[in-house]
TIMARGU-739669 format. One line per field, with one value per residue: x, y, z of N, C-alpha, C in turn; residue number from 0; residue in one letter. Coordinates in Angstrom, 1 decimal. Example, Ala and Ser with C-alpha at 12.3 -4.5 7.8 and 13.67 -1.06 7.14 Angstrom:
BEGIN
n_east = (13.2;12.8) .
n_north = (-5.7;-2.2) .
n_up = (7.8;7.1) .
ca_east = (12.3;13.7) .
ca_north = (-4.5;-1.1) .
ca_up = (7.8;7.1) .
c_east = (13.2;12.9) .
c_north = (-3.3;0.0) .
c_up = (7.8;7.9) .
k = (0;1) .
r = (A;S) .
***
This chain:
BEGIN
n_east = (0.8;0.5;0.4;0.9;1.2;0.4;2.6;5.6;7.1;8.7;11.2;11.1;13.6;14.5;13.8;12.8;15.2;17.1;18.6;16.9;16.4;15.1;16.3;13.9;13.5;11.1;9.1;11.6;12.6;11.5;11.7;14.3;14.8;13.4;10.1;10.1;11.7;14.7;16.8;16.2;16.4;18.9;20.3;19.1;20.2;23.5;23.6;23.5;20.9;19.5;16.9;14.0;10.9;7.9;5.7;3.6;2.1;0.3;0.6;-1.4;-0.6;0.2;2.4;4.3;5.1;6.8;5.4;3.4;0.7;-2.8;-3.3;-1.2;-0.9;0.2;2.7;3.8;3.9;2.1;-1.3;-3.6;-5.0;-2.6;-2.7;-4.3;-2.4;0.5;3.5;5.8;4.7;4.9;7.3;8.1;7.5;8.3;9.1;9.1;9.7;12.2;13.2;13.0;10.1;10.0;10.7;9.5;10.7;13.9;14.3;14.2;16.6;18.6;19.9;20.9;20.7;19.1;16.4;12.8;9.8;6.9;3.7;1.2;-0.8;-3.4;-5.9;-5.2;-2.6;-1.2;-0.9;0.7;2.8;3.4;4.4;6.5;8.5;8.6;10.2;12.5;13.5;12.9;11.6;12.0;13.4;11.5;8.5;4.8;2.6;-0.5;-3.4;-5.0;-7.7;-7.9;-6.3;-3.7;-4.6;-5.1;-2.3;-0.7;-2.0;-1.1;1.9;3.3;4.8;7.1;4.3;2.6;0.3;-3.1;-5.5;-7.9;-6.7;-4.7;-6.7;-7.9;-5.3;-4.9;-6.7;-6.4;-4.8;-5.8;-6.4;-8.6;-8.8;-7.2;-7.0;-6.6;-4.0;-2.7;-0.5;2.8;4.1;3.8;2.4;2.5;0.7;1.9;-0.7;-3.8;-6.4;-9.4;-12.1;-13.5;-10.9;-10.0;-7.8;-6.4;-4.2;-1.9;0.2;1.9;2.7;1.3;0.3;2.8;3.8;1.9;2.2;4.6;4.4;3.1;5.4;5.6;7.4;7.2;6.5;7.0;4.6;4.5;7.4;8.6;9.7;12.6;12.2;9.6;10.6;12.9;11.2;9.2;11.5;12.5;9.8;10.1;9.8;10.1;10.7;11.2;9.7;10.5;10.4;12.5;15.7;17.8;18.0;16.7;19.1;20.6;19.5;19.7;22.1;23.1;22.1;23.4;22.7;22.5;23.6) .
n_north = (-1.2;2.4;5.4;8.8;11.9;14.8;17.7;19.6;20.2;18.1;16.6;13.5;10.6;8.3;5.4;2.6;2.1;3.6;6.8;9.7;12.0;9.3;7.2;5.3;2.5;1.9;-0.8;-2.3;-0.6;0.0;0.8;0.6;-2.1;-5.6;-5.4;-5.8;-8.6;-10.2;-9.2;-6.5;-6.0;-6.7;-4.8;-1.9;-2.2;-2.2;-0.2;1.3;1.6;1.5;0.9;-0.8;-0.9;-3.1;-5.8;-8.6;-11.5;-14.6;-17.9;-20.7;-22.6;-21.7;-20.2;-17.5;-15.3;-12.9;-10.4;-8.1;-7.9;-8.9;-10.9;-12.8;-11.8;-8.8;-8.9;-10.9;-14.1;-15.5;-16.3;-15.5;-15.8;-15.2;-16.8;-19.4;-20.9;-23.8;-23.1;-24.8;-24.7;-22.3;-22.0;-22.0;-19.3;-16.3;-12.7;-10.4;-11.9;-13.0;-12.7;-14.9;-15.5;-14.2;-16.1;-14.9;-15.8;-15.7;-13.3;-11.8;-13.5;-12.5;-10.3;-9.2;-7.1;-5.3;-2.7;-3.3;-2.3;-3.9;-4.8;-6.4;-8.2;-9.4;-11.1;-13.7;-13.7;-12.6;-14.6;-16.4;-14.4;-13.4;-16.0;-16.0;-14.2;-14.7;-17.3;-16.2;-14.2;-11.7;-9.5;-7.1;-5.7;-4.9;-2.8;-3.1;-2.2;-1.3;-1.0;-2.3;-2.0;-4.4;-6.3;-4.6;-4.4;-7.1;-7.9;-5.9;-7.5;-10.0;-9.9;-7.7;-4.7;-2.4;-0.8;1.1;4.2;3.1;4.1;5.1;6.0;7.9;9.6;10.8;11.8;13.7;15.5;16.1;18.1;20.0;20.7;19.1;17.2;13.8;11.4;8.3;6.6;3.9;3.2;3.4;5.0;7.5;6.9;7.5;9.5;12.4;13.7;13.4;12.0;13.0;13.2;14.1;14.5;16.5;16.8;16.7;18.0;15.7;15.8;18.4;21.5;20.9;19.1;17.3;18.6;18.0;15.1;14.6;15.4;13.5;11.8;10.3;9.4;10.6;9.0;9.2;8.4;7.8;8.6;10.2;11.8;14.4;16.9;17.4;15.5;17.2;18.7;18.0;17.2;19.4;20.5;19.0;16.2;12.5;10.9;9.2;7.6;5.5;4.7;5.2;5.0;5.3;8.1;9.2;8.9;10.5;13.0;12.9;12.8;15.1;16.9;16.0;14.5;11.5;8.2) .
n_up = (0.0;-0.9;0.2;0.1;2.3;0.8;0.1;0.1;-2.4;-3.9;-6.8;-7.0;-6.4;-7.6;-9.5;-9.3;-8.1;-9.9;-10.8;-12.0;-14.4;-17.0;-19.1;-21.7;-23.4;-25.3;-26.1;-25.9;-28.3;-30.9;-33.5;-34.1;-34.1;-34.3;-32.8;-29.3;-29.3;-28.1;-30.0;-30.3;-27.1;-26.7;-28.6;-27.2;-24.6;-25.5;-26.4;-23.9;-22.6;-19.7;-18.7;-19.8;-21.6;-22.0;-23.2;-22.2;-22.7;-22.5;-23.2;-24.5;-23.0;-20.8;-20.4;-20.1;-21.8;-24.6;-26.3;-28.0;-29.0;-29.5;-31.5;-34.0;-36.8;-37.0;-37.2;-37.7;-39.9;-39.7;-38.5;-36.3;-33.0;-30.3;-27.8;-28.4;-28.7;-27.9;-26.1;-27.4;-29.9;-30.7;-32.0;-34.5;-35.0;-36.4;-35.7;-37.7;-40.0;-38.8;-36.3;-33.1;-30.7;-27.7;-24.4;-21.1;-19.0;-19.9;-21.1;-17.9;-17.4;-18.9;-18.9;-15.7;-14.4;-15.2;-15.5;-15.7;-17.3;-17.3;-19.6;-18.6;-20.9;-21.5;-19.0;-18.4;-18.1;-15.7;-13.3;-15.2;-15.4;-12.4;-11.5;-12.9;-12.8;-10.1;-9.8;-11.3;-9.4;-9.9;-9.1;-7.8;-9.7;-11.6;-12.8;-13.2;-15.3;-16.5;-18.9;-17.1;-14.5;-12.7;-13.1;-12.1;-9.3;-8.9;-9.1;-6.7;-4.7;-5.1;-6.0;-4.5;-5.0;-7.2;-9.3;-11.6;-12.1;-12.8;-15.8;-13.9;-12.1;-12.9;-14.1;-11.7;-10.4;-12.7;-11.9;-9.1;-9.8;-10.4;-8.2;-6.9;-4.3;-4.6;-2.9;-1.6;-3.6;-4.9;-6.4;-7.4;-9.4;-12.3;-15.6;-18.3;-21.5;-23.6;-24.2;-23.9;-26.2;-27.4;-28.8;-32.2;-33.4;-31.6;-27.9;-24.9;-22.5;-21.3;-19.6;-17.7;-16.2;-13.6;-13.6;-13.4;-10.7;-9.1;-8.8;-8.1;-5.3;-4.2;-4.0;-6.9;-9.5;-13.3;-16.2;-19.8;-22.0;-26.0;-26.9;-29.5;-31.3;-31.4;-30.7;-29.0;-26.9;-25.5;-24.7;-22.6;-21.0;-20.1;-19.3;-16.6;-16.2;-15.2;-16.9;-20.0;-22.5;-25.7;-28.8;-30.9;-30.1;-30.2;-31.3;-28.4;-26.8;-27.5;-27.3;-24.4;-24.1;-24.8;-23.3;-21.3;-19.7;-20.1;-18.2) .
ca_east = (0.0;1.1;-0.2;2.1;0.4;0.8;3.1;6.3;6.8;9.7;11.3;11.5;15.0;15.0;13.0;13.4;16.5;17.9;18.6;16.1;15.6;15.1;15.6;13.5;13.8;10.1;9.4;12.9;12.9;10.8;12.0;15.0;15.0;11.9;9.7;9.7;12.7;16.2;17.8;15.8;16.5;20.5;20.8;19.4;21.2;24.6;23.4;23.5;19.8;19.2;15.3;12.9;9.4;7.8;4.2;3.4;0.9;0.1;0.3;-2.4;0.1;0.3;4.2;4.5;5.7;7.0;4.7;2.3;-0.8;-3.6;-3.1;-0.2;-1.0;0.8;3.8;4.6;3.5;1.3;-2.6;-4.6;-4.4;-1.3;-3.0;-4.6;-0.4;1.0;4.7;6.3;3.9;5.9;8.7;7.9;7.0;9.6;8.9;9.5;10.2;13.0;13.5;11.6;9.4;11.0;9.7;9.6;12.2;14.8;15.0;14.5;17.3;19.6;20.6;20.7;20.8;18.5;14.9;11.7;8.3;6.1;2.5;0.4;-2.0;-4.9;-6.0;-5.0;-1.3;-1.2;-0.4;1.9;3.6;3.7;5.5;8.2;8.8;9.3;11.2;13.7;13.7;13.0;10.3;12.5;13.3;10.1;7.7;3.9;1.6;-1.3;-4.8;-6.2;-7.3;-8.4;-5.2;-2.8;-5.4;-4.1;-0.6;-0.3;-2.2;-0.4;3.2;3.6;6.2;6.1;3.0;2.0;-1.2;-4.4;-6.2;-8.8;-5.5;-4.3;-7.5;-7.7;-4.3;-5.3;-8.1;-5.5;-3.5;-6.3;-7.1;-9.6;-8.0;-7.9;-7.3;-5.5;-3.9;-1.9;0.7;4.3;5.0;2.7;3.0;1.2;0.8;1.6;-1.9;-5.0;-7.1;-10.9;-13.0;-13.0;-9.3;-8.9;-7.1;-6.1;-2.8;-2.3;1.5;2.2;3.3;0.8;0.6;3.9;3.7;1.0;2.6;5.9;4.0;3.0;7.1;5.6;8.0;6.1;7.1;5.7;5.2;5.7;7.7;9.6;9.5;13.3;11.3;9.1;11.9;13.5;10.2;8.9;12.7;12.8;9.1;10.3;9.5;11.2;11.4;10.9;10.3;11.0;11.0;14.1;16.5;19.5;17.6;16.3;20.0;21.5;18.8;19.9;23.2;23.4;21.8;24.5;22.0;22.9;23.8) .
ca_north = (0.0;3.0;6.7;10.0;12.9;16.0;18.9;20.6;19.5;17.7;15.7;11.9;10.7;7.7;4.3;1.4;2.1;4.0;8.0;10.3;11.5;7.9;7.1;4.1;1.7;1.2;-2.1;-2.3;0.1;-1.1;1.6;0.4;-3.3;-6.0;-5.0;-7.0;-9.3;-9.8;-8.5;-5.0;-5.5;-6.6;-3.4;-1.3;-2.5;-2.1;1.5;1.7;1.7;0.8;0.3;-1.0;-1.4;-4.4;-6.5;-10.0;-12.2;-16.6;-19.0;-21.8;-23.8;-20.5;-19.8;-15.9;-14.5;-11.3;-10.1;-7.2;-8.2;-10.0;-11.7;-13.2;-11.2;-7.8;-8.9;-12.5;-14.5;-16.5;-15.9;-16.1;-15.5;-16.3;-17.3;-20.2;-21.9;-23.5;-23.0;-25.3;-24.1;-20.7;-22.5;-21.6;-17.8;-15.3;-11.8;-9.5;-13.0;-13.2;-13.2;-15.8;-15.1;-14.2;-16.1;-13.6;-16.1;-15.4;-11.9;-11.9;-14.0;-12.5;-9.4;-9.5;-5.7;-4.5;-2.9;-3.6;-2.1;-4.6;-4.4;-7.8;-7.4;-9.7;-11.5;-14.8;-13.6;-12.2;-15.7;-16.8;-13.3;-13.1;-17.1;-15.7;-12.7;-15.3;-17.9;-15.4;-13.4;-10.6;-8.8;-6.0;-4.9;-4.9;-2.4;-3.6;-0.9;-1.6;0.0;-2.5;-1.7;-5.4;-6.8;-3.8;-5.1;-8.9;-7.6;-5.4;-8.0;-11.2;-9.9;-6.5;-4.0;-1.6;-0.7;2.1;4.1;2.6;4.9;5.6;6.9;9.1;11.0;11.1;12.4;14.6;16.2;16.4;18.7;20.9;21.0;18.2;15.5;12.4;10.8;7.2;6.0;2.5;3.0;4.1;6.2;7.5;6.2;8.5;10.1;13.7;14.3;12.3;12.0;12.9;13.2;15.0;15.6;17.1;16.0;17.4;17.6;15.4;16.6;19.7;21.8;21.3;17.6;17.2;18.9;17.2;13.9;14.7;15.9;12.5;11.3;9.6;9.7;10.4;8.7;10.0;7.3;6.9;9.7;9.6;13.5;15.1;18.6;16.7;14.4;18.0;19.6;17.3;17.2;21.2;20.6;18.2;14.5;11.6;9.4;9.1;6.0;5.9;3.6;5.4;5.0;6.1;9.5;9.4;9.2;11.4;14.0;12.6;13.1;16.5;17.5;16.0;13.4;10.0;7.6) .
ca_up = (0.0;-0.9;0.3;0.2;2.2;0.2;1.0;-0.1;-3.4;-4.5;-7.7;-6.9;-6.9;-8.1;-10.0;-9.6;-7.7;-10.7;-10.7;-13.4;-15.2;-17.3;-20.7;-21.5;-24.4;-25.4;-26.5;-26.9;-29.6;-32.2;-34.6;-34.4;-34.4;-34.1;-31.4;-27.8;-29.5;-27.9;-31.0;-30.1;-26.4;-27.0;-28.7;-26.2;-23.6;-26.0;-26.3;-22.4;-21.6;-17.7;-18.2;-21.1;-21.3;-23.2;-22.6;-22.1;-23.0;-22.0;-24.8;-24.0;-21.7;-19.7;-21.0;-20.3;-23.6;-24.7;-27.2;-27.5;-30.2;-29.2;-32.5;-34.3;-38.0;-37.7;-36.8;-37.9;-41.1;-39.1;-37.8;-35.3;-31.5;-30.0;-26.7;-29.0;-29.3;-27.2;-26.6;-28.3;-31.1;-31.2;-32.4;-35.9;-35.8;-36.5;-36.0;-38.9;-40.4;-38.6;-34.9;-32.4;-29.6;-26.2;-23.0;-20.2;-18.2;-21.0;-20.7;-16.7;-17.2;-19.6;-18.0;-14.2;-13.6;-15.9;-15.3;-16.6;-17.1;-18.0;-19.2;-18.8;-21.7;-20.4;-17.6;-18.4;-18.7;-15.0;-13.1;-15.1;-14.9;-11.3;-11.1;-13.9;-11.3;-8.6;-10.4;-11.2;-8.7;-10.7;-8.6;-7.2;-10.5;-12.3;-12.6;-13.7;-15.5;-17.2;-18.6;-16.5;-12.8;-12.5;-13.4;-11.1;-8.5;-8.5;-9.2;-5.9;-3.8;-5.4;-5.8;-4.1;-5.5;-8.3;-10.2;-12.2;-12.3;-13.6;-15.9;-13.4;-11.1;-13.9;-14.3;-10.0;-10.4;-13.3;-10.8;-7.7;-9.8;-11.1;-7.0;-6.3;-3.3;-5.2;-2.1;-1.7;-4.7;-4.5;-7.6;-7.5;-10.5;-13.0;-16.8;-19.3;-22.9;-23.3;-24.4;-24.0;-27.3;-26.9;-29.8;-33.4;-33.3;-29.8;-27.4;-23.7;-22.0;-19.5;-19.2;-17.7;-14.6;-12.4;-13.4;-12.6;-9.5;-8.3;-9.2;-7.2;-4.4;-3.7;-4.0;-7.7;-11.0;-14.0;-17.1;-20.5;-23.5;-26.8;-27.2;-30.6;-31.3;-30.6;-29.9;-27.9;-25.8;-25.0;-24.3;-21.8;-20.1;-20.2;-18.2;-15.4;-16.8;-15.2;-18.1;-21.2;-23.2;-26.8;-30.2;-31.5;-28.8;-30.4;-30.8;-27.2;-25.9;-28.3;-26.5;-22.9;-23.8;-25.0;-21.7;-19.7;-18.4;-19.9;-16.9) .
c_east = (0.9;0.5;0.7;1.1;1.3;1.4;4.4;6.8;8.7;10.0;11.7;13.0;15.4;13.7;13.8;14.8;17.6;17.8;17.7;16.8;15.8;15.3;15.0;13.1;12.2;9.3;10.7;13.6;12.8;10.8;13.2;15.5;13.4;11.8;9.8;10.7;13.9;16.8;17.3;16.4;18.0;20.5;20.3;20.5;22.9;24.5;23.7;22.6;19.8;17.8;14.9;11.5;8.8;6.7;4.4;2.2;1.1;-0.1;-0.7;-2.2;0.3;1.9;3.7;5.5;5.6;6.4;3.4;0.8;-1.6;-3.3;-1.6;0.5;-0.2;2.7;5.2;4.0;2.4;-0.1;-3.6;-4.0;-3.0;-1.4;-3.6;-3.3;-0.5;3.0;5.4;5.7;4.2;7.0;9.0;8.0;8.1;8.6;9.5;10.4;11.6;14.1;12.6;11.0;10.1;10.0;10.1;10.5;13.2;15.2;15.1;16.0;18.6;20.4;19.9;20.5;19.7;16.9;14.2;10.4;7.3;4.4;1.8;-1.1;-2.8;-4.7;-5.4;-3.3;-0.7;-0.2;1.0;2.9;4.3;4.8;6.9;9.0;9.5;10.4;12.8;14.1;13.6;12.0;10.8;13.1;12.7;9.0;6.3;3.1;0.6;-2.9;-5.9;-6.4;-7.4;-7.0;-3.5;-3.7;-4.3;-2.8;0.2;-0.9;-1.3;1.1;3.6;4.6;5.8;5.1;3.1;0.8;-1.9;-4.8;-7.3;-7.7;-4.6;-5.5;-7.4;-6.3;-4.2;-6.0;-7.3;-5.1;-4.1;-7.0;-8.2;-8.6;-8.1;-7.1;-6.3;-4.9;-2.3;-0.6;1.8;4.5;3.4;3.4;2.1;1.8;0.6;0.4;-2.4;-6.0;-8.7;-11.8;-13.1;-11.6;-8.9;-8.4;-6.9;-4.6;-3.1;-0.9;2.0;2.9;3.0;0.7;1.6;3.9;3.0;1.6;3.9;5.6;3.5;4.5;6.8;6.1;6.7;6.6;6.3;6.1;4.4;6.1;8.6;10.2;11.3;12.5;10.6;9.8;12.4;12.3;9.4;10.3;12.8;11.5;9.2;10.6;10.7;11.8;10.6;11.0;9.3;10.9;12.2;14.8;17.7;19.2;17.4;17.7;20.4;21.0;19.5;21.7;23.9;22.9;22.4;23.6;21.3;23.6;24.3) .
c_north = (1.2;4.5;7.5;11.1;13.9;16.9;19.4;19.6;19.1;16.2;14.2;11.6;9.5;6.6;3.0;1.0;3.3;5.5;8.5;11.4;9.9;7.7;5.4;3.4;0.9;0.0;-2.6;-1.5;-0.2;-0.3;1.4;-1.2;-4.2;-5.7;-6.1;-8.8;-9.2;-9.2;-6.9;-4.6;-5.6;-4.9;-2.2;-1.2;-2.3;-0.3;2.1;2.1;0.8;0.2;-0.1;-1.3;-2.3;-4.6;-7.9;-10.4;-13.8;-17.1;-19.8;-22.5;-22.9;-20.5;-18.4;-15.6;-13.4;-10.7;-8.8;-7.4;-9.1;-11.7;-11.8;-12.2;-10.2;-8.2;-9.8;-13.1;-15.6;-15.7;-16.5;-15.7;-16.4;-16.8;-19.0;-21.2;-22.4;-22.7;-23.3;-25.2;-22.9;-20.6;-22.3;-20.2;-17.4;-14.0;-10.9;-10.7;-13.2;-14.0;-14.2;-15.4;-15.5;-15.2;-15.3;-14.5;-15.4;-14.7;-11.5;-12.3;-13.2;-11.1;-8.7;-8.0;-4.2;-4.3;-2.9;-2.7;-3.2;-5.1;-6.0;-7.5;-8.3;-10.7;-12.3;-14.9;-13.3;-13.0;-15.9;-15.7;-13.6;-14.5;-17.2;-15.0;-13.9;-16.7;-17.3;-14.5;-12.1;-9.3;-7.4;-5.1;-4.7;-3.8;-2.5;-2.6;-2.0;-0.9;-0.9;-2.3;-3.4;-6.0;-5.7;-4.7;-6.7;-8.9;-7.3;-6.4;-9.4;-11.3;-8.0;-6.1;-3.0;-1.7;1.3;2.9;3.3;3.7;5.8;7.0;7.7;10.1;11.8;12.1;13.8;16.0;16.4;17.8;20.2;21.5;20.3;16.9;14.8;10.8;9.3;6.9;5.0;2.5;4.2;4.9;6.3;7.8;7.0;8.7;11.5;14.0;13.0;12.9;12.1;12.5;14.5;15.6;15.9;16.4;17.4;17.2;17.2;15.9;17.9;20.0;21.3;19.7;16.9;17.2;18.0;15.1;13.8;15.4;14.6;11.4;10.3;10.1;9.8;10.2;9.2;8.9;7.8;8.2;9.8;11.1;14.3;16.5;18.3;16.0;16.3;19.1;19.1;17.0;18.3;21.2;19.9;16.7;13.7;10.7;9.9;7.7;6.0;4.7;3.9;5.8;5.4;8.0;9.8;9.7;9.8;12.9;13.6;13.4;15.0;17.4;17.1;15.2;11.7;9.3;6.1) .
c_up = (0.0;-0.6;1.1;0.8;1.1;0.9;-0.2;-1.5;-3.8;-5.7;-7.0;-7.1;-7.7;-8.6;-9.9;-9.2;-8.6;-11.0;-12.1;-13.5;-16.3;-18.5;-20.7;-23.0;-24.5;-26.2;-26.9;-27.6;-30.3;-33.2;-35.3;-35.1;-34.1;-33.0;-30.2;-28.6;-28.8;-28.6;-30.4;-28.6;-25.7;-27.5;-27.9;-25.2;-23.8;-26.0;-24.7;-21.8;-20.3;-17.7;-19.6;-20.9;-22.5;-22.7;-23.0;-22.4;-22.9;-23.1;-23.6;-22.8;-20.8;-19.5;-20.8;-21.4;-23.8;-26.3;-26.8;-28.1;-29.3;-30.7;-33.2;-36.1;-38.2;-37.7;-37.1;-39.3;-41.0;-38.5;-36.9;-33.5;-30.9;-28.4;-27.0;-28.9;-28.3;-27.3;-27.2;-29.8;-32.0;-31.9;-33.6;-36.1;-35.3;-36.7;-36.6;-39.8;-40.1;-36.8;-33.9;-31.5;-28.8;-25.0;-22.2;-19.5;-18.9;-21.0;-19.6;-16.6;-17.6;-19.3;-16.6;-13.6;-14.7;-15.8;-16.3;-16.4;-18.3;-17.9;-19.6;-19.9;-21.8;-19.2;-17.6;-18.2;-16.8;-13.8;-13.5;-15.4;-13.5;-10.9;-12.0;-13.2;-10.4;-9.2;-10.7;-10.7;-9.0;-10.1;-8.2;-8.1;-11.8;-11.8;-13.7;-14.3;-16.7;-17.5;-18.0;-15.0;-12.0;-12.2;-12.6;-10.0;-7.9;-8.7;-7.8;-5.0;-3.7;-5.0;-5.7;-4.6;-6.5;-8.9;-10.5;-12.1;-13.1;-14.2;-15.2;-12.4;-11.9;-13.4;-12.8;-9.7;-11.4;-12.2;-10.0;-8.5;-10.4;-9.1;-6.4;-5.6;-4.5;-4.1;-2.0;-3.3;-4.5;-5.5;-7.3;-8.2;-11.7;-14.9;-18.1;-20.7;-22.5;-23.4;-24.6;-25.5;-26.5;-27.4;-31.2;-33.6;-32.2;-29.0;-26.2;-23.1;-20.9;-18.7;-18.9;-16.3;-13.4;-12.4;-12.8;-11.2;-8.1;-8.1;-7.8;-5.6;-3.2;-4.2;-5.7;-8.8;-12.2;-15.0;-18.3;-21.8;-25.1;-27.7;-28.5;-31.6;-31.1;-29.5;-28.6;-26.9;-24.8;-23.7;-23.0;-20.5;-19.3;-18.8;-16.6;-15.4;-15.7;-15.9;-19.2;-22.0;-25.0;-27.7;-30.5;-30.4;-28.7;-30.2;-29.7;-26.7;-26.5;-27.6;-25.2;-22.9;-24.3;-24.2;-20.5;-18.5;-18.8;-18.9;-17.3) .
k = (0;1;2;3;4;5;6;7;8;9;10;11;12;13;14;15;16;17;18;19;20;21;22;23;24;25;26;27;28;29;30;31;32;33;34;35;36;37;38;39;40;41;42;43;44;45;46;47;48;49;50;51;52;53;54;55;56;57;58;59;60;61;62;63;64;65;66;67;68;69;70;71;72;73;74;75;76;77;78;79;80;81;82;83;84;85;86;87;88;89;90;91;92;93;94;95;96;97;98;99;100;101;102;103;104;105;106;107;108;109;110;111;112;113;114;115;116;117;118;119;120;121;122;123;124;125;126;127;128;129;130;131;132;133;134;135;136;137;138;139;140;141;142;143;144;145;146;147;148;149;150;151;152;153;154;155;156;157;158;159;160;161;162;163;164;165;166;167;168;169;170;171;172;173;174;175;176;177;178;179;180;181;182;183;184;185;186;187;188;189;190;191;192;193;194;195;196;197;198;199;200;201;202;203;204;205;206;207;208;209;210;211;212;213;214;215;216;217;218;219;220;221;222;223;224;225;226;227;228;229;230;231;232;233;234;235;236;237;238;239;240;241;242;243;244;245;246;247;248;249;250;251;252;253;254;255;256;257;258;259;260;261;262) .
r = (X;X;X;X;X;X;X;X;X;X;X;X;X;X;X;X;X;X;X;X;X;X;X;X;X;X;X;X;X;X;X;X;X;X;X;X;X;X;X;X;X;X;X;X;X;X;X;X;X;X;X;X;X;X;X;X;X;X;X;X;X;X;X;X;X;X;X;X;X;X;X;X;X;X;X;X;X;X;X;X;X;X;X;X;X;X;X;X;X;X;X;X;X;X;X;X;X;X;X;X;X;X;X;X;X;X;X;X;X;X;X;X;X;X;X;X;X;X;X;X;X;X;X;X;X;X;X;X;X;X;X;X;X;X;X;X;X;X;X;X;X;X;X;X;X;X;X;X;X;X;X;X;X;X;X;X;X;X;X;X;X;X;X;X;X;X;X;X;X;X;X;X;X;X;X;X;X;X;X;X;X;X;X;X;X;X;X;X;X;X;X;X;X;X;X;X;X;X;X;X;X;X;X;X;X;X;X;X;X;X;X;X;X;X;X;X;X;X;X;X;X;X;X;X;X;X;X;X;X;X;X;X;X;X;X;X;X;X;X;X;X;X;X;X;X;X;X;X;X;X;X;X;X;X;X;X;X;X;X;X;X;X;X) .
***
C-alpha cells in the first residue's frame, strides 16, 4: 500500500533504484529493431539503456511471452491468437520473419541488472507473470503498469512491489493537480501520454506543470510514453519528466546526452 500525504513538493530521486531523469527503451525500440525481440533489447542495452518497457501475453500452456498483439498477424507470417499456441507451437513464428518469440524467463534471465516495465495485456497472462517474477527473482526490478485496474489489483495483492497508475489513477491524479484530493492512490510512478485524445481531433494535455507537481508531491515519477519527437523528448525534459520512453532510442540518448544526463 502505498499513500504519500501532500506537502512541499519535490522531484523523486530515483525508480526502480535508478537516478532520473530515465531514458527508456520502449518495446525495446521497435523503430530500431523488431519489437519486444532480444535483438531490439541486446541493442538497447549495448546502447546503455538501464530500463525498457515491453508487454506480455500466455500462450495456452500459460508460457509468459513477450509479445504485445492480441493476434499473431501484424507482426509475424502466421494468424490467429497467440493465446490459442502453445509453446512449443511458437517454435515456428519469426517476427519480422526473422526473430523468435521471447519467453519472459529469457529476458528476466539475460541481463541481471537491468529494469523492466512490463505491461500484462490480459488477464490470463497475470499468473503466469507473477510465477516468472518469482522464479527469477525478478520482482524487485520490475515495474507492472497496465490499462487494466483489474489486473494492477491482483498484481499489488499477489506480488507486491512496483505498479504504475491505472487509468482511473491518472484521471484522479489529473483532478488532484487541477485541486480536487484524489485521495489514496496505491501506484508508485505514473505512466502516461503527453496528451490524451478525446474526440473529433482534440485532445487534452495530461503533461504539464501542475501535473507534474502534483505527481511529485506524492514522491511519484512520471514517465511519459511513446515519445519519438526530438522537440518533444526535450520539451517534456525542459518541463520536469522523469522518463521518457521511446522507439528510436539512439535519438532518445542522443537527446539525454546533449543535456549531460545520460547515466
Amino acid at each position: 500500500m502505498i499513500l504519500r500525504a501532500r506537502g512541499r513538493v519535490n522531484r523523486p530521486n530515483s525508480f526502480l533504484g535508478l537516478e532520473g531523469p530515465l531514458a527508456i527503451a520502449h518495446r525495446g525500440g521497435a523503430a530500431e529493431r523488431p519489437e519486444n525481440t532480444m535483438a531490439a533489447f541486446e541493442h538497447a542495452v549495448n546502447l546503455g539503456y538501464r530500463c525498457i518497457e515491453t508487454d506480455v501475453r500466455a500462450t495456452r500452456d500459460r508460457v509468459a511471452v513477450v509479445f504485445h498483439d492480441e493476434n499473431l498477424d501484424r507482426l509475424t507470417g502466421h494468424t490467429g491468437p497467440l493465446a490459442a499456441r502453445d509453446w512449443a507451437g511458437l517454435g515456428e513464428v519469426r517476427i519480422d520473419g526473422r526473430e523468435p518469440v521471447v519467453r519472459l524467463d529469457d529476458l528476466l534471465g539475460a541481463w541481471r541488472e537491468l529494469r523492466l516495465i512490463i505491461d500484462p495485456k490480459a488477464d490470463d497472462v497475470v499468473a503466469p507473470l507473477i510465477e516468472a517474477l518469482r522464479r527469477t527473482n525478478a520482482r524487485g526490478r520490475v515495474c507492472i503498469g497496465s490499462f487494466s485496474a483489474h489486473r494492477l489489483r491482483r498484481v499489488r495483492t499477489d506480488a507486491p512491489g512496483y505498479t504504475s497508475c491505472g487509468p482511473a489513477e491518472v484521471v484522479r491524479l489529473r483532478a488532484e493537480s487541477w485541486g480536487i484530493p484524489a485521495g489514496r492512490l496505491d501506484a508508485d510512478c505514473a505512466q502516461v501520454p503527453p496528451r490524451q485524445p478525446l474526440f473529433g481531433g482534440l485532445s487534452m494535455p495530461v503533461v504539464d506543470t501542475a501535473f507534474l507537481r502534483a505527481a511529485h508531491a506524492r514522491g511519484m515519477p512520471v514517465q511519459v510514453w511513446t515519445v519519438d519527437d526530438d522537440a518533444e523528448m526535450e520539451r517534456l525534459l525542459d518541463l520536469g519528466a522523469d522518463g521518457i520512453m521511446s522507439d528510436r532510442v539512439t535519438a532518445l540518448k542522443n537527446v539525454f546526452d546533449r543535456r549531460g544526463l545520460w547515466r
